[in-house]
Backbone as ProteinMPNN parsed JSONL, in Angstrom:
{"seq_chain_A": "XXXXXXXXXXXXXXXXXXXXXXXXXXXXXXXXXXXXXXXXXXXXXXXXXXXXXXXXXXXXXXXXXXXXXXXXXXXXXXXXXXXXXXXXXXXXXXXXXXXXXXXXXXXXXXXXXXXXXXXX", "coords_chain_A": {"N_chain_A": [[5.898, 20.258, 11.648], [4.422, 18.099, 9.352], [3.03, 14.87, 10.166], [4.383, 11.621, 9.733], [3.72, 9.202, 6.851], [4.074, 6.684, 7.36], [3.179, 6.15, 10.139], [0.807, 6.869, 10.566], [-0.568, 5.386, 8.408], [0.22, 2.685, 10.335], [-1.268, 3.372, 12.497], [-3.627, 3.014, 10.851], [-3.848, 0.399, 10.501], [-3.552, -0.841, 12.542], [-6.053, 0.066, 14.416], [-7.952, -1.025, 12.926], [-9.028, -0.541, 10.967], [-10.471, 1.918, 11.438], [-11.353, 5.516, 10.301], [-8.863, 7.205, 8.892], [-8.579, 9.951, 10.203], [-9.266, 9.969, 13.093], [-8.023, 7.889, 13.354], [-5.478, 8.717, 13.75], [-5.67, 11.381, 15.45], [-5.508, 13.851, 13.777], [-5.873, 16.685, 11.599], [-7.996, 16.762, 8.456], [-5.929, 17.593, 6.626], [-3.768, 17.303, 7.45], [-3.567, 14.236, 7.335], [-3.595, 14.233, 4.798], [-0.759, 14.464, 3.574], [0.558, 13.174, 5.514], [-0.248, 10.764, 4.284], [1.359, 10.662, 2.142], [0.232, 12.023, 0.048], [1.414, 13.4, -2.149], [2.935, 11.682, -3.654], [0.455, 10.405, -4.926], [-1.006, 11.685, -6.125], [1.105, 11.904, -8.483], [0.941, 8.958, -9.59], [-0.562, 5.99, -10.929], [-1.043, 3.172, -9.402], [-0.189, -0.725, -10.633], [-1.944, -3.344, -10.517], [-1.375, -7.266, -10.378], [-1.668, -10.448, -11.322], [0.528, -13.269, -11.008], [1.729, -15.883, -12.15], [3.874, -17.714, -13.343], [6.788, -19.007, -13.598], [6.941, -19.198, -10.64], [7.006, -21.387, -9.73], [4.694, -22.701, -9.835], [3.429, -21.655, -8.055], [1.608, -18.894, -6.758], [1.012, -15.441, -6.921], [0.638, -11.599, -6.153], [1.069, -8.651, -7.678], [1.901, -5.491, -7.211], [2.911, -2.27, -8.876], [4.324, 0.365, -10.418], [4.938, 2.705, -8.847], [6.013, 5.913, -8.036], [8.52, 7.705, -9.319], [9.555, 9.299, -7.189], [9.34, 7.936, -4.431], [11.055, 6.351, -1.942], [12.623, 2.603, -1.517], [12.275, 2.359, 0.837], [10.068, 3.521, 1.783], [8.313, 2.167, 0.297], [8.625, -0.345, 1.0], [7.835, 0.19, 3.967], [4.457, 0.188, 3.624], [4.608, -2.027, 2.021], [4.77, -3.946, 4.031], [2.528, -3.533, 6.212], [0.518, -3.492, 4.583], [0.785, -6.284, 3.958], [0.352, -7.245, 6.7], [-2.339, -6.278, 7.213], [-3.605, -7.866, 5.322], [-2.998, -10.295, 6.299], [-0.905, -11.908, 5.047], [1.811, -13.126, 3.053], [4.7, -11.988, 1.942], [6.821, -9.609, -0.014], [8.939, -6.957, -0.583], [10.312, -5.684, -3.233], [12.551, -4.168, -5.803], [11.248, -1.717, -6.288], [8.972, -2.758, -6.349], [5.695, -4.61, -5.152], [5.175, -7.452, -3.633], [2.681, -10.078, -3.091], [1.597, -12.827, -1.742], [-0.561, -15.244, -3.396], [-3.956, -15.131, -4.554], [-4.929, -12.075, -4.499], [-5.774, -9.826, -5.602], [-8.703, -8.378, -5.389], [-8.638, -7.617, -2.695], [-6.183, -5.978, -1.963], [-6.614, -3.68, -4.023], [-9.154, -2.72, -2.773], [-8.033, -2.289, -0.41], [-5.65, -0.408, -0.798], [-7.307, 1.961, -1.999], [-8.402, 2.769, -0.284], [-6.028, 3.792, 1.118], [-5.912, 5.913, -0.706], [-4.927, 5.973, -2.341], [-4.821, 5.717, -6.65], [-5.739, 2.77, -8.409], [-5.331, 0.149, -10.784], [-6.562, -2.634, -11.933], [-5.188, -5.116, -13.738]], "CA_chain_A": [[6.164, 19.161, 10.739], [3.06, 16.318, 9.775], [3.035, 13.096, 10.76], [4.882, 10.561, 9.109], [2.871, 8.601, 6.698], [4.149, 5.248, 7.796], [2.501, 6.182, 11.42], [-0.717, 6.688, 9.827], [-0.403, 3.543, 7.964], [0.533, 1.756, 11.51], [-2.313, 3.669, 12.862], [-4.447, 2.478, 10.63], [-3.927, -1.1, 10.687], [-3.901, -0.916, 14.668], [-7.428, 0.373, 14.803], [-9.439, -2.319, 12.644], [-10.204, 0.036, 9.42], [-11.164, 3.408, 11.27], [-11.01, 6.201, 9.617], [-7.367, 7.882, 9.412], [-8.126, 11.237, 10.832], [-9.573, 9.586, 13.921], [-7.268, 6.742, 13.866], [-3.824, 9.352, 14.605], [-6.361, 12.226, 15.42], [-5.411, 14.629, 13.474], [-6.873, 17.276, 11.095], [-7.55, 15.738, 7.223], [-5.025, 17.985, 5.318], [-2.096, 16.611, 7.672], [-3.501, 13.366, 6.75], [-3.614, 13.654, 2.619], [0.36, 14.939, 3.577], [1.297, 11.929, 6.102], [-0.079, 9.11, 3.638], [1.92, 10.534, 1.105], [-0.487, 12.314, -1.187], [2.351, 13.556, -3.018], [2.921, 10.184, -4.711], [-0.828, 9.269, -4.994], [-1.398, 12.196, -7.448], [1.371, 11.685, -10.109], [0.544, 7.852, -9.887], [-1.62, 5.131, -10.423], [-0.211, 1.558, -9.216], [-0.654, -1.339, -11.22], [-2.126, -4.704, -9.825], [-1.738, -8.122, -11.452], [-1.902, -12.016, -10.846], [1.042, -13.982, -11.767], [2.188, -17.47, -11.397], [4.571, -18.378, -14.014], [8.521, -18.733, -13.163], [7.385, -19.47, -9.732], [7.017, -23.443, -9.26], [3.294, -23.124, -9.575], [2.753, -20.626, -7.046], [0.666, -17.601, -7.289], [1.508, -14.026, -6.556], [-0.006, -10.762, -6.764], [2.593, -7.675, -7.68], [1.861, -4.254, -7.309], [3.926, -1.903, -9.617], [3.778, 1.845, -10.886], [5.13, 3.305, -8.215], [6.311, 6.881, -8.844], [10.208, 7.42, -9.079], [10.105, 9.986, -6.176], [9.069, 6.797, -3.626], [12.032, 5.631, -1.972], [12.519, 1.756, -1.154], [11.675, 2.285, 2.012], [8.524, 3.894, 1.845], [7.832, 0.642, -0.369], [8.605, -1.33, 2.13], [6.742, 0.507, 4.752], [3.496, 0.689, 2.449], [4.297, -3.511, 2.005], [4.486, -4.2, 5.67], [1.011, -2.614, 6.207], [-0.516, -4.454, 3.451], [0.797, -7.666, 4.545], [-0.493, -7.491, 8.018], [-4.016, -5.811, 7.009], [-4.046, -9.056, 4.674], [-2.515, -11.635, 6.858], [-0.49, -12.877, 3.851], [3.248, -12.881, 3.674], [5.271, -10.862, 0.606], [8.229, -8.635, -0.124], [9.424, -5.492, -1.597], [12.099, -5.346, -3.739], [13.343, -3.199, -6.982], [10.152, -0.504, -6.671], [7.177, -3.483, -6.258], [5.463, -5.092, -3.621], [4.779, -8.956, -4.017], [1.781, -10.569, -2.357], [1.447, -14.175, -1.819], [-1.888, -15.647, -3.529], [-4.148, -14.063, -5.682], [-5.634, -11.24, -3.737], [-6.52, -8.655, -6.292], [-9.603, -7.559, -5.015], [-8.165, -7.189, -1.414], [-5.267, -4.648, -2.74], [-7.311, -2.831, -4.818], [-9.449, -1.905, -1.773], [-6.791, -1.471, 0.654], [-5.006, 0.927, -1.756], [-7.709, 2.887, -2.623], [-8.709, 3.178, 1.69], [-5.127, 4.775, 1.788], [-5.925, 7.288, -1.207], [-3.676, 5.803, -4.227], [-5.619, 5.245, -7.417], [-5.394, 1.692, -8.849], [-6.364, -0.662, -12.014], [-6.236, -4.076, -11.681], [-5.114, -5.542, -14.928]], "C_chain_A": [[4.998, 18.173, 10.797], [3.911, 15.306, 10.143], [3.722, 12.334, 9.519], [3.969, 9.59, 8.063], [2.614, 7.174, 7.09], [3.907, 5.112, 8.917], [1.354, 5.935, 11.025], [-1.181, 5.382, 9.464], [-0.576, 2.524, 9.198], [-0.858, 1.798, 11.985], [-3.933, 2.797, 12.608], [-5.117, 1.098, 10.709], [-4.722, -1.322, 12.076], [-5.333, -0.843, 14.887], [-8.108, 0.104, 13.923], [-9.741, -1.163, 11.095], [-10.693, 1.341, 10.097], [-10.34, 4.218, 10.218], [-9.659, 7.081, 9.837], [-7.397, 8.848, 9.903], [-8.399, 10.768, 12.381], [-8.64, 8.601, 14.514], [-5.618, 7.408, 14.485], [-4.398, 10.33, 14.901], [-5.654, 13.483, 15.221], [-6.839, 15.599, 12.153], [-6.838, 16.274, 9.508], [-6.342, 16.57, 6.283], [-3.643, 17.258, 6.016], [-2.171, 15.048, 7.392], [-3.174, 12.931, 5.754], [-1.829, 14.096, 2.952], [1.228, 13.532, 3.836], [0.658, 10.833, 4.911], [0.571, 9.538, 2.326], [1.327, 10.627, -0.369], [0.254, 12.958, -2.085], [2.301, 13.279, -4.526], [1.856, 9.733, -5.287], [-1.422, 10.259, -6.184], [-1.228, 12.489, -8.829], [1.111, 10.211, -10.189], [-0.61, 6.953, -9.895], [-0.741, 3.632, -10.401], [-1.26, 0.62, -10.098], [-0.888, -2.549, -10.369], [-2.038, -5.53, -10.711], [-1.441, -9.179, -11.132], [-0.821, -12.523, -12.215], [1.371, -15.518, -11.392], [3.19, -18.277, -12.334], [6.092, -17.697, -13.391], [8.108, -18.522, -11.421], [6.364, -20.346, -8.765], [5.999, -23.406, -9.042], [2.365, -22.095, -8.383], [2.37, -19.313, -7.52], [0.997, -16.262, -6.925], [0.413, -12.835, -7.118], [0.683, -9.327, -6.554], [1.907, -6.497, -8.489], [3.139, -3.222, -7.816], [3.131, -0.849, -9.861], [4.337, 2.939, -9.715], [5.872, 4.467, -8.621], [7.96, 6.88, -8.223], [10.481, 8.367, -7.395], [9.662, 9.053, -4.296], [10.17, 6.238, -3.133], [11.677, 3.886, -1.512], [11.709, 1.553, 0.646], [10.239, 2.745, 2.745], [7.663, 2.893, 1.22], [7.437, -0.446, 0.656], [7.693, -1.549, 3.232], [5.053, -0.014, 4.238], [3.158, -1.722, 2.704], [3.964, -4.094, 3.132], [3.184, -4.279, 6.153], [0.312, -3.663, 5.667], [-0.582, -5.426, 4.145], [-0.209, -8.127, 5.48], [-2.162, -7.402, 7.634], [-4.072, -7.62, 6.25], [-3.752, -10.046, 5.345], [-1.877, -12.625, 5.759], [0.935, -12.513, 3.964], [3.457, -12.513, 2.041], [6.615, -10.571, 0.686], [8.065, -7.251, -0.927], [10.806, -5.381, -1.7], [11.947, -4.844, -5.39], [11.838, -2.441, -7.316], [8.688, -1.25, -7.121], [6.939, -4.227, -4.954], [4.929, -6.796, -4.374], [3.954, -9.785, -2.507], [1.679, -11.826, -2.491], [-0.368, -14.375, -1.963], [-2.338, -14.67, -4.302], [-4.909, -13.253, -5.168], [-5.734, -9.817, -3.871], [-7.095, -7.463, -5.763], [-9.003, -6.685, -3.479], [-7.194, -6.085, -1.424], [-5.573, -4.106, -2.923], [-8.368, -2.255, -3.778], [-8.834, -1.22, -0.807], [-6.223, -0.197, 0.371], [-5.78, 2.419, -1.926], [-8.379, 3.385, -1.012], [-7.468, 3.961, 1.572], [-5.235, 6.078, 0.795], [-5.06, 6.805, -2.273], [-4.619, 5.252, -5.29], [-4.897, 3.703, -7.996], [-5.815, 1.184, -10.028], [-5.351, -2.246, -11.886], [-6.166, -4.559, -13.135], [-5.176, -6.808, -15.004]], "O_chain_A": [[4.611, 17.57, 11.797], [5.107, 15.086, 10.332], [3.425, 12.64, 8.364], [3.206, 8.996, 8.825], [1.541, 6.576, 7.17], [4.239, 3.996, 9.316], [0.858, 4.812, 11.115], [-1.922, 4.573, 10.025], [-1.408, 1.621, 9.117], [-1.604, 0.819, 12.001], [-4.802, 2.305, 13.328], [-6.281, 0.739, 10.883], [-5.816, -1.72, 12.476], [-5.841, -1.731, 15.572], [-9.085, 0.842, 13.793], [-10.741, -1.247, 10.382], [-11.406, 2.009, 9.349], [-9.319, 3.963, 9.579], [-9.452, 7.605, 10.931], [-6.284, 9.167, 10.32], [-7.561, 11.308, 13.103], [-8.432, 8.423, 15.714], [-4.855, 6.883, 15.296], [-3.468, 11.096, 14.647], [-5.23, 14.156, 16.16], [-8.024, 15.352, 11.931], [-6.033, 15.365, 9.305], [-5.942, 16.042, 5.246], [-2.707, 16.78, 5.375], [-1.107, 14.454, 7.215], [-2.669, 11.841, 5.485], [-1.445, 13.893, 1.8], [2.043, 12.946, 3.123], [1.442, 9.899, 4.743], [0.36, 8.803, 1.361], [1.543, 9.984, -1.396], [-0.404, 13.154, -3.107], [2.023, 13.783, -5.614], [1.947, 8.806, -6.092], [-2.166, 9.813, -7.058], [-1.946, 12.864, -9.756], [0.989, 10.051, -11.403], [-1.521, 7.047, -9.072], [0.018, 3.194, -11.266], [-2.455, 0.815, -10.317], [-0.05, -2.798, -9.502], [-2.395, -5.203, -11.843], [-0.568, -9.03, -10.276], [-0.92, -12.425, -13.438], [1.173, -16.062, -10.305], [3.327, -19.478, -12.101], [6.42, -16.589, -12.966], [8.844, -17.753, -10.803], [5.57, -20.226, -7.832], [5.725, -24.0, -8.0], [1.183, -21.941, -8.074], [2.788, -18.769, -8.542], [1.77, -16.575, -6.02], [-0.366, -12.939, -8.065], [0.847, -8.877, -5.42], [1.527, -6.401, -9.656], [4.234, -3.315, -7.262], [1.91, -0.763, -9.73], [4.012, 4.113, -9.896], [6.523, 4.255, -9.643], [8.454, 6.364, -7.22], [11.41, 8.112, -6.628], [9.743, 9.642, -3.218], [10.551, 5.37, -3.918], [10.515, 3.707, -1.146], [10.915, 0.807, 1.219], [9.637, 2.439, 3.774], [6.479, 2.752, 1.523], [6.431, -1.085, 0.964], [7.048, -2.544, 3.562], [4.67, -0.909, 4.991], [2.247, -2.409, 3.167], [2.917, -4.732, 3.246], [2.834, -5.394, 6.541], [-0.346, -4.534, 6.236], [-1.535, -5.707, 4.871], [-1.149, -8.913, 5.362], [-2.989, -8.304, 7.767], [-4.673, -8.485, 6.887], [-4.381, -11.026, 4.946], [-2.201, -13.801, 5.593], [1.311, -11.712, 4.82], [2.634, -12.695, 1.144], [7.438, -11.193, 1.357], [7.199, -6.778, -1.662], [11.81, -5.174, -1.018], [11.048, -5.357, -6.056], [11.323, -2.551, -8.429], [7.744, -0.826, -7.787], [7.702, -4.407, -4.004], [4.42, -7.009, -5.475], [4.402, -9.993, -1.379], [1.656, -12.112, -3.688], [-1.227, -13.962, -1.183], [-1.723, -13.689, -4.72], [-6.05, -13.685, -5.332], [-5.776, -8.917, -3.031], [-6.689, -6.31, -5.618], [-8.976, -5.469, -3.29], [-7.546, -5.129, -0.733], [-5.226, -3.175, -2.198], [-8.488, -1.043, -3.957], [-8.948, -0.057, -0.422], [-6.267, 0.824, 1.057], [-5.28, 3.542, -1.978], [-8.801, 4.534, -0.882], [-7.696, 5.103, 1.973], [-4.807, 7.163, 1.189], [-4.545, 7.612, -3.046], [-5.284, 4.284, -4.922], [-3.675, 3.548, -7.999], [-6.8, 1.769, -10.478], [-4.191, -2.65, -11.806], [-7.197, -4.373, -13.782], [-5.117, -7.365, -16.1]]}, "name": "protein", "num_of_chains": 1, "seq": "XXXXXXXXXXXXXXXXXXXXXXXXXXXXXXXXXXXXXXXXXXXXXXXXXXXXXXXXXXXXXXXXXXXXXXXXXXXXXXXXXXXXXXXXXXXXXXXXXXXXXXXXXXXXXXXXXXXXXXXX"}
């Protein structure tokens, strides 16, 4: 059985940005498995900067996620982010919500774990 992708994920955080086969040392195909390359090849997530309907504050809400994603792999996935960003968020009804407008920072992160993106 691979690895979990939400180890990987942990993994990755933990060890500063190495590279994921090094960071849970495994081979790379149980990698593209554990981060859930599944999902990353029928989708592309959407990024986008909002701030209206909430009191002036800014957000940045990732969406597109593919239907076979459960909440909890969302969640996982948000967790991750968070930390790597040092910003605080949520996940709830199949998006992830980032505090501030931190676009660019997403849009790299994302595309380090292997999910294509477009920042709209």
């Amino acid at each position: 059985m691979g690895v979990d992708f939400r180890d990987t994920l942990r993994a990755l955080l933990d060890n500063g940005g190495m590279p994921v086969e090094e960071a849970v040392g495994c081979e790379p195909d149980a990698v593209s498995q554990a981060s859930g390359k599944e999902y990353m090849s029928k989708a592309r997530l959407d990024i986008f900067f909002e701030k209206k309907g909430r009191g002036g504050k800014k957000a940045t809400i990732i969406a597109g996620f593919p239907d076979g994603m459960d909440d909890d792999d969302i969640a996982a996935l948000a967790s991750g982010l968070k930390q790597r960003l040092g910003a605080g968020g949520s996940a709830r009804g199949g998006e992830i919500l980032i505090q501030g407008d931190r676009r660019a920072d997403l849009k790299k992160a994302l595309e380090e774990l292997g999910w294509k993106v477009r920042v709209c």
